[in-house]
Backbone as a ProteinNet text record, in pm:
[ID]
protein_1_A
[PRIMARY]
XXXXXXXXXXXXXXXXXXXXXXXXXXXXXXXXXXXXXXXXXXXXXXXXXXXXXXXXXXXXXX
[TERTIARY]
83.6	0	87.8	-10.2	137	115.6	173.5	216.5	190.9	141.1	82.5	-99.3	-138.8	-292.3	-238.5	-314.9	-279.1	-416.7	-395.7	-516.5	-519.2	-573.9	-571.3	-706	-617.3	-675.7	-729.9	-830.3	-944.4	-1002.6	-1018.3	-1181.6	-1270.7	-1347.1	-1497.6	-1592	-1637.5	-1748.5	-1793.9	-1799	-1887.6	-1724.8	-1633.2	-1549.9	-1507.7	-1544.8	-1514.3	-1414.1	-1375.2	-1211.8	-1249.9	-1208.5	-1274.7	-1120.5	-1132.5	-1011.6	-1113.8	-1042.9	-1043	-918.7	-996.1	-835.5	-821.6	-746.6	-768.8	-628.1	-680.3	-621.4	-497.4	-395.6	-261.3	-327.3	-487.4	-443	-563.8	-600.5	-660	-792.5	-862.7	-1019.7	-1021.4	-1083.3	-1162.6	-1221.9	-1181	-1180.1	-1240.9	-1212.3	-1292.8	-1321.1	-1405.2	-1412.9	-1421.3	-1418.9	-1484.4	-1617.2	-1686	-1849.9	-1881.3	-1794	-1846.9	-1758.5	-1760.7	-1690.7	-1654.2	-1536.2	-1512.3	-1476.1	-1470.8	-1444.9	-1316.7	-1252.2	-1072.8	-1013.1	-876	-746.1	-751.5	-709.2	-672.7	-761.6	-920.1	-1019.3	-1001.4	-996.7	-991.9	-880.1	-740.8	-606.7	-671.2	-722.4	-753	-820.4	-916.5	-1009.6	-940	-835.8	-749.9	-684.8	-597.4	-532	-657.4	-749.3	-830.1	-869.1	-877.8	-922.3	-776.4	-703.4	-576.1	-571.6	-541.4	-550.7	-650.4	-777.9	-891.4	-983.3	-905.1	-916.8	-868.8	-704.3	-532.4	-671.3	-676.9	-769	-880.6	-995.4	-1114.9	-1143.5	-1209.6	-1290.2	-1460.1	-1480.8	-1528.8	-1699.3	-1797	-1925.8	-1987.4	-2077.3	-2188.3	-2318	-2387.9	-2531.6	-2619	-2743.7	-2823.3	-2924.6
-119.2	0	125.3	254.1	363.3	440	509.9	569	701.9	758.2	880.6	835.7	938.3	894.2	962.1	875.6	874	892.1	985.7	987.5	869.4	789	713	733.7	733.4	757	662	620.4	537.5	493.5	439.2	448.9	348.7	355.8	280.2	218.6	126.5	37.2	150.5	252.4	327.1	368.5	371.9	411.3	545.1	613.2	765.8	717.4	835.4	894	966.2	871.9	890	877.4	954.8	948.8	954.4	870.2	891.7	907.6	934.2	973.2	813.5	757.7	678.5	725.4	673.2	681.6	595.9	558.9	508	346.1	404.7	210	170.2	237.2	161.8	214.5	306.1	320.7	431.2	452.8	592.8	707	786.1	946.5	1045.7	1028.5	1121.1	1062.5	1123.6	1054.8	1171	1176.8	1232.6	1257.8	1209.6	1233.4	1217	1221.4	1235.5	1173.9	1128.3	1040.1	1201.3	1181.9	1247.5	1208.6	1300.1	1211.6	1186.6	1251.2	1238.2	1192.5	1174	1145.2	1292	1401.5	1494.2	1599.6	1529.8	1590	1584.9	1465.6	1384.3	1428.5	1442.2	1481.2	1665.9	1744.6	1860.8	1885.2	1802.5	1730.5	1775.4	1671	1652.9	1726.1	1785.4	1909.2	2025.4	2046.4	2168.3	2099.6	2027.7	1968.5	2013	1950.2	2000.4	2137.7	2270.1	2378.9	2454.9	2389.6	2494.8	2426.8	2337.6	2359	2322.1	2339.7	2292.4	2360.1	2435.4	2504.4	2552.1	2457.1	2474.3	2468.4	2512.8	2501.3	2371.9	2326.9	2249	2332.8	2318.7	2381.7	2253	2263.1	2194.7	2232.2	2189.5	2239.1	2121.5	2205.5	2114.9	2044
0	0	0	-65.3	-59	96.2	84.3	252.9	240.2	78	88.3	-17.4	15.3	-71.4	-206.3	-289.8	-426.9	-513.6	-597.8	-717.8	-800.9	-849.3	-920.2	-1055.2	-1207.9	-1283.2	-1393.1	-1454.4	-1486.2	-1554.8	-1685.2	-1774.4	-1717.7	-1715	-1651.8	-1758	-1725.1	-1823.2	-1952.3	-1892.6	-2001.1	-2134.8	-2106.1	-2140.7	-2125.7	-2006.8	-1948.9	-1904.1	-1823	-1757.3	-1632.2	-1506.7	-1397.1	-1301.3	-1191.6	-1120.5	-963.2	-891.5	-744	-651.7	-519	-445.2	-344.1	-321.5	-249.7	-119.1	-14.9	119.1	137.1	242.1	224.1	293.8	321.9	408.3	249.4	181.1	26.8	65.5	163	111.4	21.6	-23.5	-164.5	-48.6	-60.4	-24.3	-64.5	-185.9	-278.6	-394.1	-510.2	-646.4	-713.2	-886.3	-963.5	-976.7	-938.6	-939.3	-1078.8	-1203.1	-1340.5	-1391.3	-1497	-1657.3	-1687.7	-1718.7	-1834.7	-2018.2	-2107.5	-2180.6	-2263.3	-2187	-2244.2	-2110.6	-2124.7	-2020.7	-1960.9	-2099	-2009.3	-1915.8	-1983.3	-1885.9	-1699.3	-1713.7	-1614.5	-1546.7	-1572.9	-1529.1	-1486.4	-1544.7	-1576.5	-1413.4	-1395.3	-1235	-1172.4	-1186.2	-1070.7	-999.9	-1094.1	-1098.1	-1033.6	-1077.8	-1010.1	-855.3	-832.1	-678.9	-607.5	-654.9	-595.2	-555.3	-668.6	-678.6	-560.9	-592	-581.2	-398.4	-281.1	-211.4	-90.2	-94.9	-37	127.8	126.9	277.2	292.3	245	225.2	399.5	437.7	564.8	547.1	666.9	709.7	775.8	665.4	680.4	759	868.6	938.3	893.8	819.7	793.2	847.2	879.4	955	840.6
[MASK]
++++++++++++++++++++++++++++++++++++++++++++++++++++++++++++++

């Protein structure tokens, strides 16, 4: 298993381009929520998840 969490990138039954994040002991963390329909869509994801929330804060809604 890796010792840091790792994106791992995808095509799926449908033949999209799907990436998830998986954790260092192997569960899924996060996902794509969507097919995309290229590699570099999908890489493009990734890259903006990264980017767009390194210190997102933690909302409680009821």
């Amino acid at each position: 298993m890796p010792k840091e969490p790792i994106f791992e990138l995808y095509q799926d039954a449908a033949d999209e381009w799907r990436w998830r994040l998986v954790a260092s002991n192997g569960n899924i963390i996060a996902d794509s929520g969507e097919g995309y329909a290229s590699k570099q869509g999908a890489q493009r994801g990734i890259r903006s998840v990264k980017a767009s929330a390194p210190d997102a804060q933690v909302v409680v809604s009821n």
